[in-house]
MARKE-336795 format. One record per residue (C-alpha): x negated, z, y negated. Coordinates in steps of 0.25 Angstrom, whole numbers, plus 5000, padded with zeros to 4 digits. Example, Ala and Ser with C-alpha at 12.3 -4.5 7.8 and 13.67 -1.06 7.14 Angstrom:
% MARKE-336795
495150315018494550295004
% end
This chain:
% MARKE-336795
496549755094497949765088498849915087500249945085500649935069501350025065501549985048501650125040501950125026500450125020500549975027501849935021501249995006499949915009500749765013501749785001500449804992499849674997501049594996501349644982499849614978499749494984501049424978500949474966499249434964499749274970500949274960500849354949499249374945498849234950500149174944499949244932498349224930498049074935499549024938499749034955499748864954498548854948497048824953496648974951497949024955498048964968496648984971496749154968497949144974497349094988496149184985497049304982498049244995496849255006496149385000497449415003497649375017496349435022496749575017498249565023497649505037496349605038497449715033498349675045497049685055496649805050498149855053498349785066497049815073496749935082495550015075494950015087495350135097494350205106494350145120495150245131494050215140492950255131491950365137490750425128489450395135489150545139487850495148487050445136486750575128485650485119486850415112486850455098488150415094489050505104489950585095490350715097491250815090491050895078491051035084490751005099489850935107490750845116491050695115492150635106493350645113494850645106495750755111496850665107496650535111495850595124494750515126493350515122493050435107491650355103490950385090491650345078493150355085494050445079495550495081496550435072497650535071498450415064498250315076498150405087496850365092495450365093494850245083493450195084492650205073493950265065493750245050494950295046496450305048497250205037498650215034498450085026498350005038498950105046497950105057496450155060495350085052494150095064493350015072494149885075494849875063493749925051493249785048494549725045495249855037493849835030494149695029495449725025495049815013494149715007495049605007496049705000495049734988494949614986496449554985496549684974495349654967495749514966497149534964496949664951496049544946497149424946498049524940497349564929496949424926498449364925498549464915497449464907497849284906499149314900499549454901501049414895501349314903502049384915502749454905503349354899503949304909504149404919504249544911504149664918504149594934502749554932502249674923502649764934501949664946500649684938500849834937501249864950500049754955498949834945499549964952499249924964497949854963497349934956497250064964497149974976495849904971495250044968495750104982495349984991494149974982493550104987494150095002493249965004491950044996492250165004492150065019490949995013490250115012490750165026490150015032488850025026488950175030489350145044490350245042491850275045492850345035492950465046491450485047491250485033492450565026492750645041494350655041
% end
């Protein structure tokens, strides 16, 4: 199901970031290590161009698709009282219900003050996408956050490696325009191997957990 988009700044940050990365990995690391025409170079630079790909499209999904909202016709199954998995509140007995959304919520839904709404299986709120990461849309943000590791892992490793070939090269023939590409590159690639690093650790461990981000930290 798709949503109204609204594109916030954190989104504008996170497509300049891939565009910046992405051009400057195809024609300045790859260029610089094997030589863009070459065998290697056109071969790491389709590798590179669908790694890519699939993070940009799995990062538009995960932007474009509803998190999966709770139905306005959903009604708790009051008569069955042997069903374990009613939830109820923390200080009273009643069912879930949301004061603000005014209808009753499953297990696992949550409020997003952000969106507005009640979201199934609500992980988290994330400005990077600028929508709710939940039920309908987890395994592609997921998706999404894999496919990025990899397109910065691989890209911090083409950058090294054209230097470590012939570190003076770009120098000589550019100057500073290509010492300050590899500086601004390293600054960014370095923090966001770390960061996306831990996120895709930290959603492993909720998976194998069988967890969300809500039920485990409680914000």
């Amino acid at each position: 199901m798709k949503r109204r988009v609204s594109f916030s700044l954190p989104v504008t940050v996170v497509v300049l970031a891939i565009i910046y990365i992405y051009f400057s990995t195809i024609f300045v690391f790859i260029d610089g290590w094997f030589g863009l025409m070459s065998s290697p170079g056109i071969l790491n630079a389709v590798v590179f161009t669908a790694v890519a790909f699939m993070s940009v499209f799995s990062y538009a999904v995960a932007i474009l698709m509803d998190a999966g909202r709770v139905p306005s016709t959903f009604m708790p199954d009051i008569e069955d009282s042997s069903n374990p998995v009613h939830e109820i509140k923390r200080k009273g007995g009643d069912l879930r219900y949301c004061q603000k959304c005014s209808h009753f919520k499953p297990p696992r839904a949550h409020h997003c003050r952000v969106c507005k709404r009640c979201v199934l299986r609500m992980d988290h709120h994330c400005i990077w996408i600028s929508n709710c990461v939940g039920h309908a849309n987890y395994k592609v943000f997921f998706v999404f956050v894999v496919y990025a590791v990899i397109a910065c892992i691989y890209s911090l490793v083409l950058l090294v490696g054209s230097l470590t070939v012939d570190p003076q090269k770009h120098e000589l023939n550019n100057g500073d325009s290509f010492r300050t590409i590899y500086v601004i590159s390293g600054l960014l690639l370095v923090p966001l191997s770390g960061a996306l690093g831990v996120l895709l650790g930290w959603h492993v461990y909720l998976i194998l957990q069988n967890k969300t981000t809500i039920e485990v930290i409680g914000y």
